[in-house]
N, C-alpha and C positions, 0 to 999 in steps of 0.2 A: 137088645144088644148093649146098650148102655147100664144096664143093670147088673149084666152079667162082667162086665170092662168093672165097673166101681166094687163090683165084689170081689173079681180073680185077684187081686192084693192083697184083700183081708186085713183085716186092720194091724196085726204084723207089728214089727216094731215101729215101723213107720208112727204109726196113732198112738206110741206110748211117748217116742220123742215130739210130736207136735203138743202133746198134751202138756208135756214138763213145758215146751218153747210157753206154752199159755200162760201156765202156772205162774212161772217165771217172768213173763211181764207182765202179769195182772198183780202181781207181790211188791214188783219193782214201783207200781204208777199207785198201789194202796200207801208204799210205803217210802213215798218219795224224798220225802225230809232224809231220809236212813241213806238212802241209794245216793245221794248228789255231797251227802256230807264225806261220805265213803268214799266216794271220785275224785274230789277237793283236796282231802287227807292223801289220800295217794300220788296226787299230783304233788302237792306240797311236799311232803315225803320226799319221795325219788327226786326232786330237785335238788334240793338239800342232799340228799345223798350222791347226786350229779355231781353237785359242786365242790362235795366233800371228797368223793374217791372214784369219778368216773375217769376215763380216761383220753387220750389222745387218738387224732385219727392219723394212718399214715399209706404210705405208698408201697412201702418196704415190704416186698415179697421173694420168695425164692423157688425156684424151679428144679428141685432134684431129680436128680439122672439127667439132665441137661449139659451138652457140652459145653456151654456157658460153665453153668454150675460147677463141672467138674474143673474144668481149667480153673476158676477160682480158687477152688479147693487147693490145687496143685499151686499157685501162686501163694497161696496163705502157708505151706507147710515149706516151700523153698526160698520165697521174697516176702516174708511179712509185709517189707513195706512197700513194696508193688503190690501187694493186694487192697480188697477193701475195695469202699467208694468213694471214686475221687470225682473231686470239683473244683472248679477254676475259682481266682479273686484275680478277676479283671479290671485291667488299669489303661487307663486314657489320658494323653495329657495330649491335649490338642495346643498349646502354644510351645511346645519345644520336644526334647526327646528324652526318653526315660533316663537313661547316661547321666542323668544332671540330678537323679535323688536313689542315687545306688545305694548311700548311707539308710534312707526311709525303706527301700528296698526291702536291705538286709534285715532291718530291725521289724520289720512286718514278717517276714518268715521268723525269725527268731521267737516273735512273739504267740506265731501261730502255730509253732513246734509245742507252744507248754497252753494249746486250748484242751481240754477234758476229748476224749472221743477221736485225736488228731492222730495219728499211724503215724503219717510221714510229710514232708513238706518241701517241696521240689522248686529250688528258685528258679527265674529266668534269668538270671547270671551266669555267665559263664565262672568254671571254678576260681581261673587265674589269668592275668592278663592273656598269656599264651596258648589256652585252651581256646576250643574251638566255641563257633556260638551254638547255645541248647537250641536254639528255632522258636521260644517262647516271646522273644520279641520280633514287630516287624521290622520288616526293612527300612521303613522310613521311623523306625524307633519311635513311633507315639503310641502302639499298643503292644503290650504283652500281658502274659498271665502266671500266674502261683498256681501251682498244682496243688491240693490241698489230697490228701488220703484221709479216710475217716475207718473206724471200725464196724460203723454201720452208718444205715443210709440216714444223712442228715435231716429229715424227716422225720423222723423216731426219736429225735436226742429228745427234744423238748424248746421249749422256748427259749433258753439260757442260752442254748448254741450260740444264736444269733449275735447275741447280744455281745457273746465272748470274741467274735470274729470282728465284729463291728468295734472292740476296744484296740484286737489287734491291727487293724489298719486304718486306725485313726494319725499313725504320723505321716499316711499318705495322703490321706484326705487334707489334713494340715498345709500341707506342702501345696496344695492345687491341683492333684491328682483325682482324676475322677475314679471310684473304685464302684466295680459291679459283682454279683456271684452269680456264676453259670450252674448248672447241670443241677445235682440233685441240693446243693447248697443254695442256690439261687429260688429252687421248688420250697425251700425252710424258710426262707424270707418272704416270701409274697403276703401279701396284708391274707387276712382270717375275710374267705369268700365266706360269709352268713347268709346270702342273697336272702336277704330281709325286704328288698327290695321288690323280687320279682313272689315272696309270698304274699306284701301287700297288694301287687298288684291283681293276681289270683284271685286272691280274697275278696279284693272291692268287686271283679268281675262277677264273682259266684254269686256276692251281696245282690246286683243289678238282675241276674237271670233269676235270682229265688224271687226277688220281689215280682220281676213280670210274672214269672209263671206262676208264683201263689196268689199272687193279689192280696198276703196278708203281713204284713211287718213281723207279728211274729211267728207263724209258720216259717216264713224265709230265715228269722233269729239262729232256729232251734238246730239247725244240720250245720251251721258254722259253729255254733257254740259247743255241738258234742264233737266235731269233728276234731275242731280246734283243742280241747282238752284230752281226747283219746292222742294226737299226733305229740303233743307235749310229754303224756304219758309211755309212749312207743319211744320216744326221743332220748328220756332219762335212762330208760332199760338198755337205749342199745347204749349210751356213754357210758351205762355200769357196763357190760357186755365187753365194751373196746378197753377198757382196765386191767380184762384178763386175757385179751385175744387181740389181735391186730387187723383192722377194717381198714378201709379203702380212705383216701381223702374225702371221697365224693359220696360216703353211705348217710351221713345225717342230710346231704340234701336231695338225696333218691330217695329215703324213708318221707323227709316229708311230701314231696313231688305224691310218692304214691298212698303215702296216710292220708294227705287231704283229700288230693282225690278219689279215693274209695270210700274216706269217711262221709261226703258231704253224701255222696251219691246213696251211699246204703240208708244213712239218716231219712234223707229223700223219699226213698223207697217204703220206709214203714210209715213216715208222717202221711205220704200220701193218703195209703192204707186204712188210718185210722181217721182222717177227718172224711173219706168214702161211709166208712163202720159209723160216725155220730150223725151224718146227715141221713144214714139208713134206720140210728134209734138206740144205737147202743151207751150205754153208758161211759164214762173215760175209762172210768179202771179195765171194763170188759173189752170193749174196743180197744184198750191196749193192747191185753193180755192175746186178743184176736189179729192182732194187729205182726204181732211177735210171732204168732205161732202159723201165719200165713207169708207174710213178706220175709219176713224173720229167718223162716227155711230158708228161704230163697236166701237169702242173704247168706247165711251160714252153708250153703251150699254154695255160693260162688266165692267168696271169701275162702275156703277149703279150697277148690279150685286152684284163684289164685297162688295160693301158701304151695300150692302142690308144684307149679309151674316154677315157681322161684326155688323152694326147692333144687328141684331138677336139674338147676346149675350146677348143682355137687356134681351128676355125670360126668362133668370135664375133669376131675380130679384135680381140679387147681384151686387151691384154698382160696384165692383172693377172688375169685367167681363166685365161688362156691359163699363167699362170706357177703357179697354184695345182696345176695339174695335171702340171705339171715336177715341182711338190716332193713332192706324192703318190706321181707315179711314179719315185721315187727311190730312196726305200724299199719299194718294189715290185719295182725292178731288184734291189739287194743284197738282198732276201728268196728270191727266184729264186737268185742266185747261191748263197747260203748253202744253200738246201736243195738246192741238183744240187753241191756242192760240199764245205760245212763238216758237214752231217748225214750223209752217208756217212763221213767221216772221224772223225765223235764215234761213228758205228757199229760201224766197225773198232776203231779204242780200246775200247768197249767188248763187243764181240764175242755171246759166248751170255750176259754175264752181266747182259743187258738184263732177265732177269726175275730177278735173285737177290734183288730186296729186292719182295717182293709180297705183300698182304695179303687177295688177291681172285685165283681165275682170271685169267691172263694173258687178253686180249682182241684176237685177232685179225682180216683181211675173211674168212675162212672160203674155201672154193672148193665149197660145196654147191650144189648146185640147177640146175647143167649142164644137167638134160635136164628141169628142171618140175616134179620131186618137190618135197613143201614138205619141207623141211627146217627151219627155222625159226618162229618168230613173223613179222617181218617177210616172211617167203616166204607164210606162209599170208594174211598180210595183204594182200599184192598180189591173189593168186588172189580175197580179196572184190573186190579192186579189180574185177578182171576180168570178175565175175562180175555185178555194178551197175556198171558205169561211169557212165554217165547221171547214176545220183543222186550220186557222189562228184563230177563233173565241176559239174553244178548247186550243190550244197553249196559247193565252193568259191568259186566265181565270188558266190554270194550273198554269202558273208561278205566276200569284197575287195569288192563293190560297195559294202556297209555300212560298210566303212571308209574308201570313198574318196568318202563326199557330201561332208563339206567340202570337198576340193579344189572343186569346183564355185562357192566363192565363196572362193576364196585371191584377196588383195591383196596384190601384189608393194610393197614400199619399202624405204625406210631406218630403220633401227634410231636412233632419235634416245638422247642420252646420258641423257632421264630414264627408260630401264631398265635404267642400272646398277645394282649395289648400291650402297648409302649412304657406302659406304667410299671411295669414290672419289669424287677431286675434281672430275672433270667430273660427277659426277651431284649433286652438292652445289653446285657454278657453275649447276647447270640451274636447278635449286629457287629458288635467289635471284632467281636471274633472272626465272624467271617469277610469283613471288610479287612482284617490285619493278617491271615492265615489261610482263608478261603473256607467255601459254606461245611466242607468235611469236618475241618478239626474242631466243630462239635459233637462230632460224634467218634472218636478214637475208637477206632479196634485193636485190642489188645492179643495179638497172637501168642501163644506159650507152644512149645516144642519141650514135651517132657521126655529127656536122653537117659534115664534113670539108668532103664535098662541095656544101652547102648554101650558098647566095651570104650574105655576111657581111649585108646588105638583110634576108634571109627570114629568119635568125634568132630576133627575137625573138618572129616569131608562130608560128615553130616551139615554142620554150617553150611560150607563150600554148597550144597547141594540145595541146602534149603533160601540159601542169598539169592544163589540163582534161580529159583523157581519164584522165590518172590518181585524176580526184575521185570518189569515191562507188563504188571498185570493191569487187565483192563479195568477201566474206571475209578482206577487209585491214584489221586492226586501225586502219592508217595508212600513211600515204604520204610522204614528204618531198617539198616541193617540186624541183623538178629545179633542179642547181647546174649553172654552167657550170668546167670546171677554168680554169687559171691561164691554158694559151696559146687558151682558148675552141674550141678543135674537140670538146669532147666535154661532153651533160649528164649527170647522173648523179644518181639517186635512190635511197632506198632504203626499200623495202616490206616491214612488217609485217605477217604472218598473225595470225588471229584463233587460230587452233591451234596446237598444237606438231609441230613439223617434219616427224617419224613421219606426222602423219592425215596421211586421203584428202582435205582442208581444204587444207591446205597444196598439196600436188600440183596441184589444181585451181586455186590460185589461181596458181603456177606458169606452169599450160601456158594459162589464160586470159590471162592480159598479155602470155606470148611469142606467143599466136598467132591473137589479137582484139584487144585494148586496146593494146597498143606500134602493129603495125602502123598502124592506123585511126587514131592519132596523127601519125604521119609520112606517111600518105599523100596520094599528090602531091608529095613531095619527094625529093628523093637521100639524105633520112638515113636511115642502118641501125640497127636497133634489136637490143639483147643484154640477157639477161637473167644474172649470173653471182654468182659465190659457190657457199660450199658447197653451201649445199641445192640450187642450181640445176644444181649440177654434180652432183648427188644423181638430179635428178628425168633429167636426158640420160643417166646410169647407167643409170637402171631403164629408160627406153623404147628405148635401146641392147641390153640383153638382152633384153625383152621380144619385140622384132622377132625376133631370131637363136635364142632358145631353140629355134623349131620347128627350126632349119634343122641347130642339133646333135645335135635327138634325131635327125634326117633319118639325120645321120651316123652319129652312135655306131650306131645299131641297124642299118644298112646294111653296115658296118665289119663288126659281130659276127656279124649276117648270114650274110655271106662265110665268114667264120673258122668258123663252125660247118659251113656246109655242106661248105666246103673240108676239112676234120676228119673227119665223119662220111658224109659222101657220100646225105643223104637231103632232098629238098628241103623238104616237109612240118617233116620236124624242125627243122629251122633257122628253119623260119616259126615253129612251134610256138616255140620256144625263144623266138624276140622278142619276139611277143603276149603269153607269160606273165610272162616280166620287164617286161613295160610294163603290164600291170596290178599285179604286186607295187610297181611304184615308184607307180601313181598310188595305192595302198593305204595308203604308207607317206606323200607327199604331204597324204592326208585325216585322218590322225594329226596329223601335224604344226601343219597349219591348226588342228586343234579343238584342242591345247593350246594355241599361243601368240597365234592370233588369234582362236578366240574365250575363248579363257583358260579353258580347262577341265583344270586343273590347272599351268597357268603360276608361279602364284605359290609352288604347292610345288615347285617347282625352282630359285626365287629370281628370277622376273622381276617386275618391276614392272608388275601391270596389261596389258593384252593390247597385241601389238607386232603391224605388219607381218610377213611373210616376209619378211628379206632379200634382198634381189633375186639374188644370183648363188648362193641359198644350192637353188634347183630346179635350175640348171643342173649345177652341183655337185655334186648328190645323185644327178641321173640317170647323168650320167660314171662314178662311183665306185660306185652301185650296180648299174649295169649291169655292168659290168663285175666287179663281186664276185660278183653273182647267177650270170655266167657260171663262174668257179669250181665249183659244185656243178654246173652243167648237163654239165659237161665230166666232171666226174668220174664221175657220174650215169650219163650217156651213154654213158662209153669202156665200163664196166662193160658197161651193156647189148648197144653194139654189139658185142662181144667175143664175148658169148654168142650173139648172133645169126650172128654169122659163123661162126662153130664149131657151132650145133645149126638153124639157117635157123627156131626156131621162133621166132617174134615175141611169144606171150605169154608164154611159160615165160621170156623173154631178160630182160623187163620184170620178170617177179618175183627171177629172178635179180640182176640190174643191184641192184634196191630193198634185195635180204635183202644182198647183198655192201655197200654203201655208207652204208644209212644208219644205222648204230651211227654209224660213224664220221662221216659229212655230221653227226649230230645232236651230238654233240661237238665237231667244228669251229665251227657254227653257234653253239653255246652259249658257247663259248668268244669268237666274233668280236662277238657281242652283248654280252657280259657288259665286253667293252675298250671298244667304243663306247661302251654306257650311261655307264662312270664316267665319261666324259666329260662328262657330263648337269650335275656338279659344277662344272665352270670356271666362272669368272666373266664369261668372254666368253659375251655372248648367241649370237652367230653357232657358236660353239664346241656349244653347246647343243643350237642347232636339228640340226645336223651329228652331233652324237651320238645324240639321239633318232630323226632320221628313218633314219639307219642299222643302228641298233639294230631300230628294229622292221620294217624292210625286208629284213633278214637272216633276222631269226626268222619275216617270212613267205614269204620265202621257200624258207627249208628244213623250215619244218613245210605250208602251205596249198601254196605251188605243190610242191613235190618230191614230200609225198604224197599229195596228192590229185589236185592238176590234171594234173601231168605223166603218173605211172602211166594213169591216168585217158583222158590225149588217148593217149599211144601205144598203151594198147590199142583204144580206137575205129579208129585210122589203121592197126593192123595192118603186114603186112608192107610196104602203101603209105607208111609214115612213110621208109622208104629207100629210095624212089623217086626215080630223078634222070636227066635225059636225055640220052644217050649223047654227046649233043654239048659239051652241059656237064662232065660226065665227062672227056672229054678234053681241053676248054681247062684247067679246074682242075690245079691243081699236086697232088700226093698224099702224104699227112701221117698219117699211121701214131702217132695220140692213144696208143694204147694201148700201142707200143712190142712189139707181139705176135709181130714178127719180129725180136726181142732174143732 
């Protein structure tokens, strides 16, 4: 049986690409001088070219066919200077009241009427003694704000902006005026997050688990040092990349979060590999080349994987998803590269004297356990596997259950800027603000009533009609009466929530005026009704994702699906494989939810008081952790199926696959969590939730799903886990994971 299993393949293409993967690192580790000067050069390179003509990261996105979007539209072609992105320059004078530097005032608007990129500039002055007051100051006169309009989001100008803002209200600063900037101007100020910080600290951790697990100084060297040159390389390309296209604030520190961690782990993977291959006899170059063309697959097959899963964020059709997962998999591509490439060549360089500096037994994947003998801990540990499955499969499915109740009431929104920390000028604009105005008026809704089409006749009892639908709505602080612009085709108001922009308050009062109160306003007439501004363009965000999230998990797990069954040729398995990783991610989901929404340890991580979910921060996590989860499943897997096609026995394969793999799965594991967590430190909350919910969706998955559930299901499915129908069989293309005919 096992004869006729290692024939039905055939060597296929399979045995021509394992051959090239050989080739290819036995060329790389002959001719290592060549391969690391080439890496070097390229590194150097592209920074220099970084520095030369890479670009800027920003926030600035747009949502077309969005109501949002469209009322903007409509405010740009009737109110230029009501459109745009506005932001507050917030003023504080806590020893007296503004009245007393009206002169500093004026000449701070004046001055910020002629900054590059300014539309328009709205004092808190009243026009003339007799005019009535704008509401931009408080009642007790120690806070008010400047409306600033911009042509685009201040985010995108560049550095200069700031600086030009920072001249024009320097005669308030002068004066003893405290000045702050809120909303998207306030997000252009914030010091440059590099969290340089929480990479050292990653890094040192990864340093400590290579040394325990290798026992060799430089064995442990070698997966930080390629990791760390493919992430720098990944790094350059996406800031050429963001020169021509517009990425996220947060893509260079998600590229590196998941460059390093993939890279160290893949590194990992082959070194194991090849110091297994020289204590069995092989030479460096050959044990390379063998080394590449066995773990190597594997590698290049989960790495594909995950590229495919990030990917898959285009589904949503929202470029700014859709580009997060560009920049991810960027540093995904150069981490592949580097380990089928620059880690054979740091191999060969350094040849047998991979263990010369070692303080521990050398630590290799062993090749014991072939035909079921326990040879190990982990080998005797499968066989209990085997011997209860029931209860180990029960056991864990209980504990994911218990960690994934809160997902069950996750509220998707927007991160509003009072959970920054205090260091920051937009969370200090927030404060005033709602201490001088209430927690709403950070977040303005801007209503527009386009009467284009409306007979100049029916006009004013369209007002008349829309004042009063706007009176007494719930959860509105206040309401402005509806103004008409200058050429009269458009009203426009604008609505204060009783909340701050973050609640489920805010939201509601949102989607109640776009989609009860405006209408029922206008009805019976030709006018259209738009709700827009930031938060509204906030709130068509979040029900933007909220629709399409099902339709990417649809994908990604269909995608991977595929790629597993295509890999391993068992249809069971590949089902297996999905089901587990969508319970590890709804596990790490219910994590997530209980620290930041319901604040059960929020504040010790430095957030302010319990936040929404980010809205694209679930989409995000499944792409990325799907996709990483499949890492270990792959590696996992090739192991086991290897042994099963060589001994046809199905449980002995399973305890083999577990004692060969997870020394090392649990090192790599340790190591990818230990880079996410420090991430936990940034000061971006979005950064935060990304590194926690990865963190701990790594570690369950290589300790709950790898030892319990997976061992666990493939011994109940038996030798039916590689079952697959002949017909299927030969549409599939055939992919040789394991590299076994290298």
């Amino acid at each position: 049986m096992a004869a006729r299993r290692a024939t039905s393949a055939g060597p296929g293409p399979g045995s021509e690409r394992a051959g090239a993967l050989r080739r290819l690192g036995e060329w790389c580790a002959r001719r290592c001088v060549v391969v690391i000067i080439v890496w070097l050069v390229a590194l150097a390179g592209l920074h220099v070219l970084q520095n030369t003509f890479g670009g800027t990261y920003s926030d600035d996105f747009s949502l077309p066919g969005t109501r949002s979007n469209t009322g903007q539209q409509v405010l740009q072609k009737n109110a230029p200077a009501s459109s745009g992105t506005s932001a507050q320059v917030v003023m504080h004078d806590s020893k007296g009241q503004l009245t007393g530097v009206t002169d500093q005032i004026n000449q701070t608007v004046a001055a910020l009427q002629r900054v590059p990129h300014v539309t328009s500039v709205t004092s808190p002055l009243p026009a003339s003694a007799s005019a009535p007051p704008t509401g931009a100051i408080s009642k007790d006169g120690t806070i008010g704000y400047i409306t600033v309009r911009f042509d685009k989001n201040p985010t995108s100008i560049g550095e200069s902006l700031v600086g030009n803002v920072d001249g024009a209200v320097a005669s308030l600063r002068s004066a003893g005026i405290d000045v702050e900037y809120g909303g998207p101007l306030g997000e252009a100020a914030r010091p440059d997050t590099k969290d340089f910080t929480s990479e050292a600290i990653g890094f040192a951790v990864a340093v400590v688990v290579l040394l325990v697990g290798f026992g060799s100084v430089i064995a442990a060297g070698l997966p930080l040092v390629s990791a760390l040159i493919a992430v720098i390389v990944g790094l350059s390309c996406l800031s050429l990349l963001a020169a021509a296209s517009t990425f996220a604030s947060v893509s260079p520190t998600l590229a590196t979060m998941i460059g390093l961690g993939v890279g160290i782990d893949y590194a990992l993977f082959l070194i194991t590999r090849y110091r297994q291959l020289l204590m069995d006899g092989d030479d460096p170059p050959v044990a390379a080349g063998r080394a590449v063309a066995t773990s190597g697959r594997a590698v290049l097959v989960s790495g594909c994987t995950v590229i495919v899963a990030l990917l898959g964020l285009y589904v949503s059709r929202v470029s700014f998803i859709g580009k997060l997962g560009v920049a991810a998999g960027v540093t995904v591509v150069t981490a592949v590269l580097g380990a089928l490439t620059l880690v054979p060549a740091l191999l060969g360089l350094i040849g047998r004297r991979i263990d010369r500096f070692t303080f521990r037994k050398p630590v290799a994947e062993g090749t014991q356990g072939l035909e079921g003998e326990a040879q190990g801990g982990w080998h005797r540990y499968a066989q209990r596997v085997e011997r209860r499955p029931w209860w180990f499969l029960l056991g864990g499915v209980v504990v994911i259950a218990v960690l994934a109740i809160p997902l069950l009431s996750i509220r998707l929104g927007h991160i509003d800027d009072g959970a920054d920390p205090t260091s920051f000028t937009d969370r200090r604009a927030f404060d005033l603000i709602s201490e001088g105005f209430g927690p709403g008026a950070n977040g303005p809704l801007t209503i527009v009533v386009d009467q284009t089409d409306v007979p100049a006749a029916d006009r004013a009892a369209l007002a008349t009609s829309v004042q009063k639908a706007l009176t007494g709505v719930p959860g509105a602080a206040s309401i402005s009466p509806p103004q008409p612009t200058s050429n009269g085709q458009v009203l426009i108001s604008t609505a204060i929530s009783e909340v701050v922009p973050q609640a489920a308050g805010t939201t509601d009062l949102t989607n109640h005026l776009e989609d009860d109160v405006l209408p029922k306003a206008v009805s019976g007439t030709a006018a259209r009704t738009y709700l827009t501004g930031t938060t509204a363009a906030q709130v068509d965000f979040l029900d933007l994702i909220s629709a399409r999230l099902p339709l990417i998990i649809a994908v990604v797990v269909g995608l991977a699906f595929i790629i597993i069954l295509t890999v391993f040729r068992g249809l069971l398995v590949a089902l297996k494989a999905a089901v587990l990783n969508l319970l590890s991610i709804a596990a790490s989901y219910g994590v997530v939810v209980a620290v930041f929404q319901w604040g059960w340890g929020g504040p010790a991580l430095g957030v302010n008081g319990t936040v929404p979910i980010e809205s694209y921060v679930p989409m995000m996590m499944f792409a990325i952790v799907f996709g990483l989860s499949m890492d270990y499943e792959v590696f996992l897997l090739s192991r086991v199926h290897e042994a099963w096609e060589r001994t046809g026995d199905s449980k002995g394969s399973v305890a083999h696959g577990l004692e060969i793999t997870a020394r090392v799965i649990t090192c790599a594991a340790l190591i990818m969590v230990s880079v996410f967590a420090a991430f936990i430190l940034s000061d971006n909350i979005v950064i935060k939730m990304l590194g926690l919910g990865l963190s701990v969706s790594v570690l369950i998955d290589a300790t709950i799903v790898r030892l319990l559930l997976v061992p666990a299901v493939m011994t109940l499915l038996g030798r039916h886990a590689w079952w697959m129908p002949r017909w299927l069989d030969r549409v599939l293309p055939h992919v040789d994971a394991e590299g076994t005919t290298a």
